[in-house]
N, CA, C and O of each residue as an XYZ file, in Angstrom:
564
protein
N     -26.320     -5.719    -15.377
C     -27.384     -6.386    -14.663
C     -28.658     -6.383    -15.492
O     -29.186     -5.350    -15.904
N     -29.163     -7.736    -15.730
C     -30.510     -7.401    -16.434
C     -29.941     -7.717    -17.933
O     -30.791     -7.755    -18.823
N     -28.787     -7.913    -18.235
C     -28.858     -7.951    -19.943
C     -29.005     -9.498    -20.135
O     -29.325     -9.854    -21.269
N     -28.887    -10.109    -19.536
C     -28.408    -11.314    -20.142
C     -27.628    -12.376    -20.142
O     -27.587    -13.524    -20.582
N     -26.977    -11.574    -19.461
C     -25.178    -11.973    -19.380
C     -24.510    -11.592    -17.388
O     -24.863    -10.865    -16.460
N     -23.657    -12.394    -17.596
C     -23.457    -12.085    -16.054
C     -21.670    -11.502    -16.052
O     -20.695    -11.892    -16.694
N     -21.846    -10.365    -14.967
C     -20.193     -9.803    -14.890
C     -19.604    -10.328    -13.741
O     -20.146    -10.505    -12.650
N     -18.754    -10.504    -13.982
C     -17.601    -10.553    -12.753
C     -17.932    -10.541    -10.915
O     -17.463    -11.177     -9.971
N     -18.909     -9.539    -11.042
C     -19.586     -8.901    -10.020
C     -20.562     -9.509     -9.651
O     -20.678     -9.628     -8.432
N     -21.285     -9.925    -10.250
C     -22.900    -10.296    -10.068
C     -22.460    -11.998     -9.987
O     -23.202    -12.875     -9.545
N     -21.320    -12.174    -10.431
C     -20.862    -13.880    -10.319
C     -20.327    -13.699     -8.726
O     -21.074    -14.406     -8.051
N     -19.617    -13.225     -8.099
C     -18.984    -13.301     -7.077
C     -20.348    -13.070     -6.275
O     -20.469    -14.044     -5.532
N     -21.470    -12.162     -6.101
C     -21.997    -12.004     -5.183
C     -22.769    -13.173     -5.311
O     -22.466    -13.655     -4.220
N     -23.716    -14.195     -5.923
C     -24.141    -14.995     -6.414
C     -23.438    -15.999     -5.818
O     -24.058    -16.896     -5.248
N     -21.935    -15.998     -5.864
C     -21.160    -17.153     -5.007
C     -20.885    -17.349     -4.022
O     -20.870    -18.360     -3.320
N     -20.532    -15.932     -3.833
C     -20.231    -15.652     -2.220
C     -21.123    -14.767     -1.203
O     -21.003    -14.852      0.019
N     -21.845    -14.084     -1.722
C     -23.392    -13.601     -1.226
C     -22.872    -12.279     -0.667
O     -21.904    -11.674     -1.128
N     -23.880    -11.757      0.745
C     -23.548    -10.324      0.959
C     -22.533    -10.754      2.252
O     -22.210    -11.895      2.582
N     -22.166     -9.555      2.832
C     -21.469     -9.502      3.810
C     -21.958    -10.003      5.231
O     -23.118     -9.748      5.552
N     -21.092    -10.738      6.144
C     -22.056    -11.189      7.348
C     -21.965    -10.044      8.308
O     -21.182     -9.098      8.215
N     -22.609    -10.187      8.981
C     -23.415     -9.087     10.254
C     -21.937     -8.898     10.991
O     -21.677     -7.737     10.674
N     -21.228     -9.195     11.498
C     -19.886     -8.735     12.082
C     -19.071     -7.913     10.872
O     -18.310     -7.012     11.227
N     -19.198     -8.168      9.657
C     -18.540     -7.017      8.672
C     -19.141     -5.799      8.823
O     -18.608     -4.710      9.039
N     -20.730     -6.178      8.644
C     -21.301     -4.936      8.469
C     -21.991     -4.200      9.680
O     -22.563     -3.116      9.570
N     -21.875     -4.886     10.795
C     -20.882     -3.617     12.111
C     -19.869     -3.265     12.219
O     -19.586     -2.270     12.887
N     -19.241     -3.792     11.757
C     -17.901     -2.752     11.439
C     -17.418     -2.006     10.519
O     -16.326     -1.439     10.546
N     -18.498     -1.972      9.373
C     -18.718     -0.553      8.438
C     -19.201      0.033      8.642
O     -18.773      1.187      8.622
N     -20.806     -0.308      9.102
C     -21.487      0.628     10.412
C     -20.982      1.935     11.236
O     -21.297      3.125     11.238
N     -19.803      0.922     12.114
C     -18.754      1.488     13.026
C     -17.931      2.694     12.363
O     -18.228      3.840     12.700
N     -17.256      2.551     11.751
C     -16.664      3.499     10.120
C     -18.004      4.506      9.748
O     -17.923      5.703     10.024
N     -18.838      4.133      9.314
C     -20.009      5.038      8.865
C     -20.144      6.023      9.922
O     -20.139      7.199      9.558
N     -20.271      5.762     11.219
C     -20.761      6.771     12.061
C     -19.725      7.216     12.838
O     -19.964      7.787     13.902
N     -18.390      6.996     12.377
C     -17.573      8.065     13.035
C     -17.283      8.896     12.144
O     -16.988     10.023     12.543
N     -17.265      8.589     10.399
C     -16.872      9.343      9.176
C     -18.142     10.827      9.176
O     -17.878     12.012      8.974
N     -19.548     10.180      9.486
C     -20.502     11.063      9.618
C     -20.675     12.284     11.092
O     -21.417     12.244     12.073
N     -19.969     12.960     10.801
C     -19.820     14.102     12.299
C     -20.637     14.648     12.515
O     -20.702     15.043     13.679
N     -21.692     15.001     11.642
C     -22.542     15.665     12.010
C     -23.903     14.927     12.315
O     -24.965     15.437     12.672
N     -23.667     13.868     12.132
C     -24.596     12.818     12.667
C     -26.153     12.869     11.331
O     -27.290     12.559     11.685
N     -25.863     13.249     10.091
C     -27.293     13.396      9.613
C     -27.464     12.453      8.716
O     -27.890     12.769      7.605
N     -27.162     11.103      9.025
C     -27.160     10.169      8.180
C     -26.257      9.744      6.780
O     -26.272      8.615      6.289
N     -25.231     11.253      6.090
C     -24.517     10.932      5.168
C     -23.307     11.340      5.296
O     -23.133     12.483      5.719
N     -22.563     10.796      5.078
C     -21.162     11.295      4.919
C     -20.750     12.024      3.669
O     -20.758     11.596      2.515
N     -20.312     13.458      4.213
C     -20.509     14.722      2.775
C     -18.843     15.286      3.023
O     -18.241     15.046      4.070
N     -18.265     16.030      1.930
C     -17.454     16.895      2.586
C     -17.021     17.467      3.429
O     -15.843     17.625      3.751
N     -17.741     17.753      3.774
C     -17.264     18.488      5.770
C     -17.553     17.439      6.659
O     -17.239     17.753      7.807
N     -17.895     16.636      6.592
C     -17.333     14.969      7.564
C     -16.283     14.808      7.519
O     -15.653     14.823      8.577
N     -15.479     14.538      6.036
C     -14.305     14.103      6.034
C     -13.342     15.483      5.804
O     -12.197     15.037      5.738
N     -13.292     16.905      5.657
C     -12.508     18.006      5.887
C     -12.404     17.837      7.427
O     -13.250     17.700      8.311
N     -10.149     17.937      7.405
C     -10.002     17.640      9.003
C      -9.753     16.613      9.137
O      -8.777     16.615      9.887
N     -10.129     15.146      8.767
C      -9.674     14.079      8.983
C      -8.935     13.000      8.178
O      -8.303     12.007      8.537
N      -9.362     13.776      6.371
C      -8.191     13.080      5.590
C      -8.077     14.404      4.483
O      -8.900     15.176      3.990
N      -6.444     14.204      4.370
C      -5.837     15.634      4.127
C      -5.320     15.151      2.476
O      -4.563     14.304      2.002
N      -6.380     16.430      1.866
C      -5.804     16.460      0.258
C      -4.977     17.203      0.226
O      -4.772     17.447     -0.963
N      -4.259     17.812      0.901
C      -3.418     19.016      0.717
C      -2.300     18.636      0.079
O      -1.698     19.678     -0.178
N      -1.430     17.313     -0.487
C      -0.671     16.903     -0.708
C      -0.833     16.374     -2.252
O      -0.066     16.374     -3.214
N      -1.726     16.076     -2.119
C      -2.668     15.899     -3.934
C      -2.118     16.305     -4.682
O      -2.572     17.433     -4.874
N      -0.921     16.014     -5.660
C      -0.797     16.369     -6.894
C      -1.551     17.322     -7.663
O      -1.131     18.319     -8.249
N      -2.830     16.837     -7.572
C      -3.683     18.347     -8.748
C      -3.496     19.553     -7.373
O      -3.115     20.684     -7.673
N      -3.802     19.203     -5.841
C      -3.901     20.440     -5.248
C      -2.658     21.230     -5.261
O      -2.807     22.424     -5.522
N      -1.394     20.786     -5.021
C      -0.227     21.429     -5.005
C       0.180     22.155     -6.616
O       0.695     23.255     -6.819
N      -0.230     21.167     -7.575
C      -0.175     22.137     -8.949
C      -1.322     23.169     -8.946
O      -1.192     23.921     -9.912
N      -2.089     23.378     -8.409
C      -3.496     24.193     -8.613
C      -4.477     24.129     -9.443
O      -5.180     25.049     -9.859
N      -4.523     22.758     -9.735
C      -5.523     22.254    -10.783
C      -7.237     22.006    -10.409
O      -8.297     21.948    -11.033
N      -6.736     21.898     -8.902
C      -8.214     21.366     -8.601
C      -8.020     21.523     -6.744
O      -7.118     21.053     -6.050
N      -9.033     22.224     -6.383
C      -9.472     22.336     -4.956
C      -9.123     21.302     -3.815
O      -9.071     20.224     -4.408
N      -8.919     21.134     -2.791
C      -9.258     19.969     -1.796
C     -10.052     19.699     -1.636
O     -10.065     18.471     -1.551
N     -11.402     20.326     -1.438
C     -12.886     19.910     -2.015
C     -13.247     19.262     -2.925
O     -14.099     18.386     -2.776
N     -12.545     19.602     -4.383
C     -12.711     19.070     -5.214
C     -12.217     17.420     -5.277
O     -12.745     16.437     -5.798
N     -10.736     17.626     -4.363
C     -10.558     16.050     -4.766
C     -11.726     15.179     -3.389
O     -12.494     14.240     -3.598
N     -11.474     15.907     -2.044
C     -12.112     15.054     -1.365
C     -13.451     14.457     -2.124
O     -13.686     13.249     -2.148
N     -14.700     15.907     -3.030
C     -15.353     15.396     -3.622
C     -15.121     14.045     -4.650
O     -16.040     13.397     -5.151
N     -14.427     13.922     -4.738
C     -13.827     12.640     -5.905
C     -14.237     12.163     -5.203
O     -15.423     11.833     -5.222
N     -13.161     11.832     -3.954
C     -13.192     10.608     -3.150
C     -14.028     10.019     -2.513
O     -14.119      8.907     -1.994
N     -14.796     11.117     -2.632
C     -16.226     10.145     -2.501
C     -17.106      9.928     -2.952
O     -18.069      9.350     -2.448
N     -16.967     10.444     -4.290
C     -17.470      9.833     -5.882
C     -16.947      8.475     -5.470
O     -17.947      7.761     -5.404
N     -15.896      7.778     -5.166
C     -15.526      6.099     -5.154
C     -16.758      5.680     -4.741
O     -17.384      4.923     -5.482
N     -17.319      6.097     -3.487
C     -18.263      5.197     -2.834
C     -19.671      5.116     -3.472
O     -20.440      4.268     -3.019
N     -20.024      5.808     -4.341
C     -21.361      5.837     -4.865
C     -21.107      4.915     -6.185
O     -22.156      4.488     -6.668
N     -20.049      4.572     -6.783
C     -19.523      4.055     -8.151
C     -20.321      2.832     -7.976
O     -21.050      2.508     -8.914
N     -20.307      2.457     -7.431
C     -20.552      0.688     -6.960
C     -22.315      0.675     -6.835
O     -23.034     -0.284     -7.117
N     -22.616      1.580     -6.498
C     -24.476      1.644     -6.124
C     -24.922      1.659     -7.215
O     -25.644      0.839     -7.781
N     -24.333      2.989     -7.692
C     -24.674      3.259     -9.353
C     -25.051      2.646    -10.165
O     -26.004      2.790    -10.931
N     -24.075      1.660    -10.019
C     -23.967      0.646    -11.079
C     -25.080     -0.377    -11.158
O     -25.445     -0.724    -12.281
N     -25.952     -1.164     -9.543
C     -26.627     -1.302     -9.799
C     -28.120     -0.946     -9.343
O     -29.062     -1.738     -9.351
N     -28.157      0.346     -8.959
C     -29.360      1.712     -8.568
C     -29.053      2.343     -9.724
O     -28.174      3.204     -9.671
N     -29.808      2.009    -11.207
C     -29.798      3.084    -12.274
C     -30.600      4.335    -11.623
O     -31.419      4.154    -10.722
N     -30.340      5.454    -12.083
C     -31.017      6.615    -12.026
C     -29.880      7.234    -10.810
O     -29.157      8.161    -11.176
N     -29.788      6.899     -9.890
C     -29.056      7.294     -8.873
C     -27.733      7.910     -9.139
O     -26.742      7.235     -9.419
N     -27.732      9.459     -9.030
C     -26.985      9.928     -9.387
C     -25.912     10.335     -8.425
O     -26.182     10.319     -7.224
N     -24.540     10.752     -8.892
C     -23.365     11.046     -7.845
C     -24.008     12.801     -7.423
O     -24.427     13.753     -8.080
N     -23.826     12.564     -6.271
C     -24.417     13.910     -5.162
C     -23.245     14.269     -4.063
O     -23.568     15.235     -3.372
N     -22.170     13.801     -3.796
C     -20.764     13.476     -3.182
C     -21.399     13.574     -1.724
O     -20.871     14.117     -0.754
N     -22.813     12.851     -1.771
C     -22.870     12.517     -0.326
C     -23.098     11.076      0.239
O     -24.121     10.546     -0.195
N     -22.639     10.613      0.784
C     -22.560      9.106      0.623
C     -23.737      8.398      1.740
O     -23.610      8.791      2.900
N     -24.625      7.602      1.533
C     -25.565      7.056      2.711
C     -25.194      5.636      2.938
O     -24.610      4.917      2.127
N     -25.607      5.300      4.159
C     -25.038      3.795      5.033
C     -24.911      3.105      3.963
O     -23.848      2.550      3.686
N     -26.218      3.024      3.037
C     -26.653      1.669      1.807
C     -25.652      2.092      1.264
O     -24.990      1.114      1.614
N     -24.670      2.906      0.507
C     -24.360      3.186     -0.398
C     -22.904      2.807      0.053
O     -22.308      2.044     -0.707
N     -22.323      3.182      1.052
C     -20.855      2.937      2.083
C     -20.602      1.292      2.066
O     -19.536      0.742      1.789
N     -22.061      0.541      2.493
C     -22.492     -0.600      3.121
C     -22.203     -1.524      1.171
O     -21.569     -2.570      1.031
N     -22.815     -0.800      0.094
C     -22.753     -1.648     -1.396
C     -21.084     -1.411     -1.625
O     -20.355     -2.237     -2.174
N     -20.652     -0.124     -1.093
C     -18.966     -0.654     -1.862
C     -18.425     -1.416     -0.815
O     -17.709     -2.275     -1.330
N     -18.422     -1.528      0.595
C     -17.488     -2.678      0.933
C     -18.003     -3.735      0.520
O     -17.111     -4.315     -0.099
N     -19.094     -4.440      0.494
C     -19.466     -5.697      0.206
C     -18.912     -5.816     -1.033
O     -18.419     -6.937     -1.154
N     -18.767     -5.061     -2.120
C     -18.115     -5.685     -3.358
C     -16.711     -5.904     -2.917
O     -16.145     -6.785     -3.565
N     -15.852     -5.224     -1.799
C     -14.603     -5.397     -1.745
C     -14.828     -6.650     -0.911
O     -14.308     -7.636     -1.431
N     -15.481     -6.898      0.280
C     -15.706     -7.934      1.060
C     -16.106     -9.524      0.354
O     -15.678    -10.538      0.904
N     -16.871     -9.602     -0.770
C     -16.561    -10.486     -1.565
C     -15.237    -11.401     -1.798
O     -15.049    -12.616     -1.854
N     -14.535    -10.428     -1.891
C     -13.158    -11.362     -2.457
C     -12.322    -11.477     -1.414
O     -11.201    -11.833     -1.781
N     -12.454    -11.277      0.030
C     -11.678    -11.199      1.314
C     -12.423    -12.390      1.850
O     -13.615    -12.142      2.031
N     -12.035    -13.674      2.170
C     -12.431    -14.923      2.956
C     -12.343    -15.122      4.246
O     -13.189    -15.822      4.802
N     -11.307    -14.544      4.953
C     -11.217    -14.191      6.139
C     -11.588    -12.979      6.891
O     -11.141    -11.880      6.560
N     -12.319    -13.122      7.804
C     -13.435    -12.139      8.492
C     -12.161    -11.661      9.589
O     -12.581    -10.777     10.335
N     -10.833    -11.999      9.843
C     -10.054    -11.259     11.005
C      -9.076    -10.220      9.780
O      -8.479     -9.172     10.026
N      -9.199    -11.018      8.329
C      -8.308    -10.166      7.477
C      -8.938     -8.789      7.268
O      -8.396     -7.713      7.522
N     -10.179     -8.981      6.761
C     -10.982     -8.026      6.491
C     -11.187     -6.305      7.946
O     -11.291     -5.081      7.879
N     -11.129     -7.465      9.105
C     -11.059     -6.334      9.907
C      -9.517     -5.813      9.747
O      -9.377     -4.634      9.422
N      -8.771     -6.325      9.878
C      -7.669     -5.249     10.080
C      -7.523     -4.361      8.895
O      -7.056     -3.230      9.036
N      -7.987     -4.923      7.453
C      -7.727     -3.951      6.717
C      -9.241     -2.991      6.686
O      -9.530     -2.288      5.717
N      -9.842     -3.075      7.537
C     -11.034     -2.189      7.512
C     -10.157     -0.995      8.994
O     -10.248      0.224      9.134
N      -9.543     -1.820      9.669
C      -9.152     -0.826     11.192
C      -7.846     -0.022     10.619
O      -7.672      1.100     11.095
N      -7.062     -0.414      9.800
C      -5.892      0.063      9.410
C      -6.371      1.101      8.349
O      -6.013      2.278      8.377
N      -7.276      0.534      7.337
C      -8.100      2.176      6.431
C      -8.193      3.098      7.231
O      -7.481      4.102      7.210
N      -9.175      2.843      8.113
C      -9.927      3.595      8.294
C      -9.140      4.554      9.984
O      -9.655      5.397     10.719
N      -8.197      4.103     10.006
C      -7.730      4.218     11.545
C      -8.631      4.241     12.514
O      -8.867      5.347     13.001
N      -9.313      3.136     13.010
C     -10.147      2.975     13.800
C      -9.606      3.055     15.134
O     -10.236      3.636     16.017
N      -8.123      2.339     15.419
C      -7.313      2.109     16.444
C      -6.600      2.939     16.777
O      -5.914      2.750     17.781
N      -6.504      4.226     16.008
C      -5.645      5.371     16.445
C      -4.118      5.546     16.115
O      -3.319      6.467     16.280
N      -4.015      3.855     15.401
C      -2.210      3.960     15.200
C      -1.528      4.629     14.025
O      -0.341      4.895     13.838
N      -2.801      4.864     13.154
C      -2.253      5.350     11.848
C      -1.562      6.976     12.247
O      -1.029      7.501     11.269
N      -1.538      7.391     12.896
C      -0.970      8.804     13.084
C       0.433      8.935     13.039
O       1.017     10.012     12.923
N       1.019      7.719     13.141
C       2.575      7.413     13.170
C       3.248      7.376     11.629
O       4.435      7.505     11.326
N       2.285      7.195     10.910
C       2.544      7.111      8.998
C       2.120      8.696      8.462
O       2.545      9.208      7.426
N       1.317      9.236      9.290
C       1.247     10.830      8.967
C       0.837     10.691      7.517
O       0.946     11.835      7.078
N       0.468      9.987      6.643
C       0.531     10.515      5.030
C      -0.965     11.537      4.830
O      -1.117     12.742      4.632
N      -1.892     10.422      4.987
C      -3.256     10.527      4.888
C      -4.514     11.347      5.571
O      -5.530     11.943      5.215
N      -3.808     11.000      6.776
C      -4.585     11.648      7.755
C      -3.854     12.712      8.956
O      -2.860     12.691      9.682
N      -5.256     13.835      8.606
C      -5.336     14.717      9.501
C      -5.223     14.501     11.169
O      -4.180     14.839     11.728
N      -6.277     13.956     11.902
C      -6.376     13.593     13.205
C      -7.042     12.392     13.051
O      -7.027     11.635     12.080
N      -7.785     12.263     14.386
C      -8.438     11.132     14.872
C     -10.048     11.244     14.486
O     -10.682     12.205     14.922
N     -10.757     10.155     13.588
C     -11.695     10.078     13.092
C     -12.987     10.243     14.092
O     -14.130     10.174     13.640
Protein backbone atom coordinates (compact mmCIF):
# COMPACT_ATOMS: atom_id res chain seq x y z
CA UNK A 1 0.00 0.00 0.00
CA UNK A 2 1.48 3.34 -0.78
CA UNK A 3 4.30 2.02 -3.15
CA UNK A 4 3.07 2.53 -6.28
CA UNK A 5 1.83 -0.40 -7.41
CA UNK A 6 -1.40 -2.13 -6.58
CA UNK A 7 -1.82 -5.93 -4.99
CA UNK A 8 -4.30 -8.28 -5.45
CA UNK A 9 -5.94 -6.92 -2.35
CA UNK A 10 -6.17 -3.35 -2.70
CA UNK A 11 -7.57 -4.29 -6.47
CA UNK A 12 -10.45 -6.36 -5.12
CA UNK A 13 -11.38 -3.89 -2.40
CA UNK A 14 -11.29 -0.96 -4.94
CA UNK A 15 -13.71 -3.25 -7.03
CA UNK A 16 -15.72 -4.65 -4.82
CA UNK A 17 -15.51 -2.23 -1.78
CA UNK A 18 -16.15 -3.06 2.02
CA UNK A 19 -18.59 -5.38 3.36
CA UNK A 20 -22.45 -4.45 3.52
CA UNK A 21 -24.11 -3.83 6.91
CA UNK A 22 -25.95 -7.37 7.03
CA UNK A 23 -22.27 -9.03 6.75
CA UNK A 24 -20.99 -6.96 9.22
CA UNK A 25 -23.81 -7.85 11.76
CA UNK A 26 -23.11 -10.93 11.44
CA UNK A 27 -19.42 -10.67 12.33
CA UNK A 28 -20.49 -8.40 14.91
CA UNK A 29 -22.76 -11.35 16.01
CA UNK A 30 -19.49 -13.83 16.00
CA UNK A 31 -17.42 -11.01 17.71
CA UNK A 32 -19.56 -10.87 20.75
CA UNK A 33 -20.20 -14.32 21.42
CA UNK A 34 -16.24 -15.23 20.75
CA UNK A 35 -15.62 -12.25 23.40
CA UNK A 36 -16.89 -13.84 26.97
CA UNK A 37 -15.75 -11.65 28.94
CA UNK A 38 -17.32 -8.91 27.28
CA UNK A 39 -14.06 -6.39 27.24
CA UNK A 40 -14.08 -5.56 23.81
CA UNK A 41 -11.27 -8.22 22.51
CA UNK A 42 -11.19 -11.53 21.83
CA UNK A 43 -7.91 -13.05 23.75
CA UNK A 44 -7.13 -16.59 24.74
CA UNK A 45 -9.39 -17.32 27.40
CA UNK A 46 -12.45 -16.32 25.10
CA UNK A 47 -11.68 -18.93 22.90
CA UNK A 48 -10.12 -21.75 25.75
CA UNK A 49 -13.33 -24.15 26.06
CA UNK A 50 -14.78 -23.46 22.86
CA UNK A 51 -12.23 -24.50 20.19
CA UNK A 52 -10.08 -27.43 21.18
CA UNK A 53 -6.22 -27.57 20.28
CA UNK A 54 -5.82 -30.59 22.06
CA UNK A 55 -5.62 -32.59 18.89
CA UNK A 56 -2.92 -30.29 17.22
CA UNK A 57 -0.20 -32.13 15.90
CA UNK A 58 2.55 -29.85 17.63
CA UNK A 59 0.23 -30.34 20.95
CA UNK A 60 0.08 -34.15 20.93
CA UNK A 61 3.95 -34.28 19.90
CA UNK A 62 4.78 -31.68 22.72
CA UNK A 63 6.15 -29.12 20.67
CA UNK A 64 4.04 -26.36 21.53
CA UNK A 65 1.23 -25.54 24.22
CA UNK A 66 -2.62 -25.18 23.41
CA UNK A 67 -2.13 -21.67 24.24
CA UNK A 68 0.43 -21.50 22.13
CA UNK A 69 -1.40 -22.74 19.12
CA UNK A 70 -4.76 -21.07 20.07
CA UNK A 71 -2.28 -17.99 20.30
CA UNK A 72 -1.45 -18.61 16.55
CA UNK A 73 -4.84 -18.74 15.76
CA UNK A 74 -5.35 -15.72 16.43
CA UNK A 75 -2.29 -14.33 15.10
CA UNK A 76 -4.64 -15.17 11.63
CA UNK A 77 -6.87 -12.36 12.54
CA UNK A 78 -4.49 -9.51 13.08
CA UNK A 79 -2.39 -10.67 9.68
CA UNK A 80 -4.74 -8.78 7.52
CA UNK A 81 -4.77 -5.31 9.75
CA UNK A 82 -1.16 -5.47 9.87
CA UNK A 83 -0.71 -5.36 6.69
CA UNK A 84 -2.43 -2.30 6.24
CA UNK A 85 -2.08 -0.56 10.10
CA UNK A 86 1.88 -0.41 9.87
CA UNK A 87 3.20 -0.24 13.37
CA UNK A 88 0.43 -2.41 14.75
CA UNK A 89 1.78 -5.12 16.27
CA UNK A 90 0.51 -8.95 16.91
CA UNK A 91 -0.67 -8.83 20.80
CA UNK A 92 -2.97 -12.27 20.26
CA UNK A 93 -5.77 -10.07 21.18
CA UNK A 94 -8.05 -9.45 18.52
CA UNK A 95 -10.51 -6.05 18.41
CA UNK A 96 -13.99 -5.72 16.39
CA UNK A 97 -11.78 -3.47 13.64
CA UNK A 98 -9.36 -6.03 13.43
CA UNK A 99 -12.03 -9.40 13.30
CA UNK A 100 -14.27 -6.87 11.09
CA UNK A 101 -10.56 -6.18 8.38
CA UNK A 102 -10.07 -10.08 8.04
CA UNK A 103 -13.56 -11.02 7.04
CA UNK A 104 -13.95 -8.25 4.64
CA UNK A 105 -10.82 -9.44 2.81
CA UNK A 106 -12.49 -12.94 2.79
CA UNK A 107 -15.97 -11.26 2.04
CA UNK A 108 -14.54 -9.64 -1.04
CA UNK A 109 -14.39 -12.63 -3.08
CA UNK A 110 -17.88 -14.22 -1.77
CA UNK A 111 -20.82 -12.50 -4.13
CA UNK A 112 -23.53 -13.97 -2.50
CA UNK A 113 -24.64 -12.49 0.86
CA UNK A 114 -26.87 -16.06 1.76
CA UNK A 115 -23.37 -17.93 0.78
CA UNK A 116 -21.37 -15.93 2.95
CA UNK A 117 -23.78 -16.44 5.86
CA UNK A 118 -23.80 -20.00 5.97
CA UNK A 119 -20.21 -20.21 5.72
CA UNK A 120 -19.92 -17.55 8.46
CA UNK A 121 -22.89 -19.85 10.67
CA UNK A 122 -21.19 -23.18 9.83
CA UNK A 123 -17.43 -21.56 11.03
CA UNK A 124 -18.39 -20.26 13.52
CA UNK A 125 -21.29 -22.64 14.82
CA UNK A 126 -23.63 -20.05 15.32
CA UNK A 127 -26.64 -22.60 14.91
CA UNK A 128 -25.46 -25.12 17.30
CA UNK A 129 -25.21 -27.98 14.64
CA UNK A 130 -21.59 -28.22 14.47
CA UNK A 131 -21.43 -30.46 17.64
CA UNK A 132 -22.39 -33.48 15.52
CA UNK A 133 -18.71 -33.23 13.54
CA UNK A 134 -17.06 -33.03 17.11
CA UNK A 135 -13.54 -32.13 15.39
CA UNK A 136 -13.07 -28.50 16.36
CA UNK A 137 -15.10 -27.62 18.88
CA UNK A 138 -15.38 -27.82 22.47
CA UNK A 139 -19.11 -26.62 23.31
CA UNK A 140 -21.44 -24.00 22.41
CA UNK A 141 -19.96 -20.53 21.62
Amino acid sequence: MGTGSIDYEEFLRAAVGEMNQNRKNLIKKVFNKLDKNGNGNIEVDDIKGVYNASKHPDVKSGKKTEDEILGEFLDTFEYHFSLSNQGKSKNRSISLEEFIEYYNNISMSIDDDKYFELMINTCWNLDGKAQTYQKGWKGEI
